[in-house]
MIKE-452883 format. One record per residue (C-alpha): residue number from 1; residue in three letters; x, z, y. Coordinates in nm, 4 decimals, always signed. Each point is the difference from the previous one (the first is absolute). Example, Ala and Ser with C-alpha at 12.3 -4.5 7.8 and 13.67 -1.06 7.14 Angstrom:
# MIKE-452883
+-----+------+----------+----------+----------+
!  nr ! rest !     east !       up !    north !
+-----+------+----------+----------+----------+
!   1 !  ala !  +1.2300 !  +0.7800 !  -0.4500 !
!   2 !  ser !  +0.1370 !  -0.0660 !  +0.3440 !
+-----+------+----------+----------+----------+
# end
This chain:
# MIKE-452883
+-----+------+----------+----------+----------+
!  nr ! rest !     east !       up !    north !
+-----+------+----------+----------+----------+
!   1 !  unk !  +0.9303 ! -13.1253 !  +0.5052 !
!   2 !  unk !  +0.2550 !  +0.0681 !  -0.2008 !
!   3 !  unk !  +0.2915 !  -0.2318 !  -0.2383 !
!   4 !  unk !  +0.0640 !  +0.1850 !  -0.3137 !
!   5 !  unk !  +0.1891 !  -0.0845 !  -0.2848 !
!   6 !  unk !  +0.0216 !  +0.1492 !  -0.4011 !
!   7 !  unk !  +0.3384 !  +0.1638 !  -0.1037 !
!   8 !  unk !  -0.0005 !  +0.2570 !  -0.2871 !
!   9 !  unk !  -0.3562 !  -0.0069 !  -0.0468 !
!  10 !  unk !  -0.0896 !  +0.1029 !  +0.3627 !
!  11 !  unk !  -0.0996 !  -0.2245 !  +0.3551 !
!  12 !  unk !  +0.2213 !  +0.1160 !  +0.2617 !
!  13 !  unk !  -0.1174 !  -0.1382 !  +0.3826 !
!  14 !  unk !  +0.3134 !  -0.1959 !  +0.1015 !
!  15 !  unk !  +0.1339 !  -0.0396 !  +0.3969 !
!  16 !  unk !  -0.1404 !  -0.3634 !  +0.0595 !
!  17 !  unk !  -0.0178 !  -0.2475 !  +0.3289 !
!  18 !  unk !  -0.3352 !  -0.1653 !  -0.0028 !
!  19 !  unk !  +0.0162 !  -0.3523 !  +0.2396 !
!  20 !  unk !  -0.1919 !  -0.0809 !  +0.1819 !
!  21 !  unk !  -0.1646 !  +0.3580 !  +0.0697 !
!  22 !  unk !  -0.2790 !  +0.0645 !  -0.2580 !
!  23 !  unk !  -0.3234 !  +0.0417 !  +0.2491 !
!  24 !  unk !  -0.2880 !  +0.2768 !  -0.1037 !
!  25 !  unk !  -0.3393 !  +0.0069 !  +0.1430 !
!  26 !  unk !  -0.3126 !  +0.0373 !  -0.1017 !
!  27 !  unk !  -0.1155 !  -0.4135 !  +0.0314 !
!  28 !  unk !  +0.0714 !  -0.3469 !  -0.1007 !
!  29 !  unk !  +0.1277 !  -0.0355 !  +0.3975 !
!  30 !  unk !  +0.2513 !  +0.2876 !  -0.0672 !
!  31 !  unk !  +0.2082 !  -0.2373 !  -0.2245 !
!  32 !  unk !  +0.2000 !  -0.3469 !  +0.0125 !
!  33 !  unk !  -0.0753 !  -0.2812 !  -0.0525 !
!  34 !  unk !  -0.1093 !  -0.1091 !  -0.3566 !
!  35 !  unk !  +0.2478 !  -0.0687 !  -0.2461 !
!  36 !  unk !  +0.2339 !  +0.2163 !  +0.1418 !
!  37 !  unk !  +0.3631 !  +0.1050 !  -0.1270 !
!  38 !  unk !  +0.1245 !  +0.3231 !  +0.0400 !
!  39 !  unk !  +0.3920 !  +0.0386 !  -0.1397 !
!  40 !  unk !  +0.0935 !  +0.3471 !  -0.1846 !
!  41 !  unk !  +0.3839 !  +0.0791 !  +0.0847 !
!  42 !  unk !  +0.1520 !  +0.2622 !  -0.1735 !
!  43 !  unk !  +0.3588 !  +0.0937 !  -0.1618 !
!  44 !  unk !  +0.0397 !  -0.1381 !  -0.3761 !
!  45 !  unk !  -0.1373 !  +0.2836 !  -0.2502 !
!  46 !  unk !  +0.0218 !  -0.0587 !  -0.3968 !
!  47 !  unk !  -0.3691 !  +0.0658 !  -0.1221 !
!  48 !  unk !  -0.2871 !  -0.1045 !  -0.2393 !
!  49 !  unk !  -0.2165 !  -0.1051 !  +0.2513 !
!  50 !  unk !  -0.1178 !  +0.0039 !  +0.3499 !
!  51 !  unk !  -0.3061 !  +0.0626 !  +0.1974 !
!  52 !  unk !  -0.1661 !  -0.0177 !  +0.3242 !
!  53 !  unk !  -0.2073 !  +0.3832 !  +0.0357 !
!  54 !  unk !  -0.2189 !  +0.1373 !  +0.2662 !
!  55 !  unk !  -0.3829 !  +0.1030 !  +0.0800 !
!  56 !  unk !  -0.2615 !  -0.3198 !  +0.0016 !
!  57 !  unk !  -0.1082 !  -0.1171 !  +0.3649 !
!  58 !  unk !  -0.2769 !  -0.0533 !  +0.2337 !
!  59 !  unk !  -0.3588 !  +0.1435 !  -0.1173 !
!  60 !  unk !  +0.0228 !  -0.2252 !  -0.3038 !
!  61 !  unk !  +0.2400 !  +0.1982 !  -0.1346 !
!  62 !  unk !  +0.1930 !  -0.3398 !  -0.0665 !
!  63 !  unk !  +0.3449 !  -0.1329 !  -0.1199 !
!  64 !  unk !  +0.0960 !  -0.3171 !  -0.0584 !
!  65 !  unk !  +0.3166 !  -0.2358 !  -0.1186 !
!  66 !  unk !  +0.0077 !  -0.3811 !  -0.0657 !
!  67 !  unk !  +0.3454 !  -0.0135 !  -0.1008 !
!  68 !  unk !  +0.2739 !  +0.2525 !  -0.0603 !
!  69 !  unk !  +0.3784 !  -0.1621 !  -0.0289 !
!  70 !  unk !  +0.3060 !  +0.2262 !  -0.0998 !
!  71 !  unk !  +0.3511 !  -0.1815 !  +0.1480 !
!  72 !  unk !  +0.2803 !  +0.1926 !  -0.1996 !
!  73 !  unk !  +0.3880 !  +0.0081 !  +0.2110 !
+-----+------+----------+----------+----------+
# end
């Protein structure tokens, strides 16, 4: 999984601290509990926007986001 962000018309992958660890498995068991928050740290970058990248999970080929909150410095 990756944290990219558009500058100049490009997404660059950016250095980021994900807590607490994001697991991977291939089951419901493999992850936290529901509802759970994960916090993105990274240094402050001036861009257009930002996503969250990375190849679907589990044999469902699933992804999945109930909320996504951007907290500017």
């Amino acid at each position: 999984m990756y944290l990219q962000v558009f500058v100049d018309g490009k997404w660059i992958n950016i250095n980021v601290e994900i807590t607490p660890e994001y697991p991977y498995g291939n089951s419901q068991n493999a992850f936290g509990a529901d509802f759970e928050t994960y916090s993105f740290t990274f240094e402050p970058v001036i861009c257009s926007g930002i996503r969250i990248y990375g190849k679907a999970g589990g044999s469902a080929g699933f992804v999945g986001a109930a909320e996504l909150k951007v907290i500017g410095s």
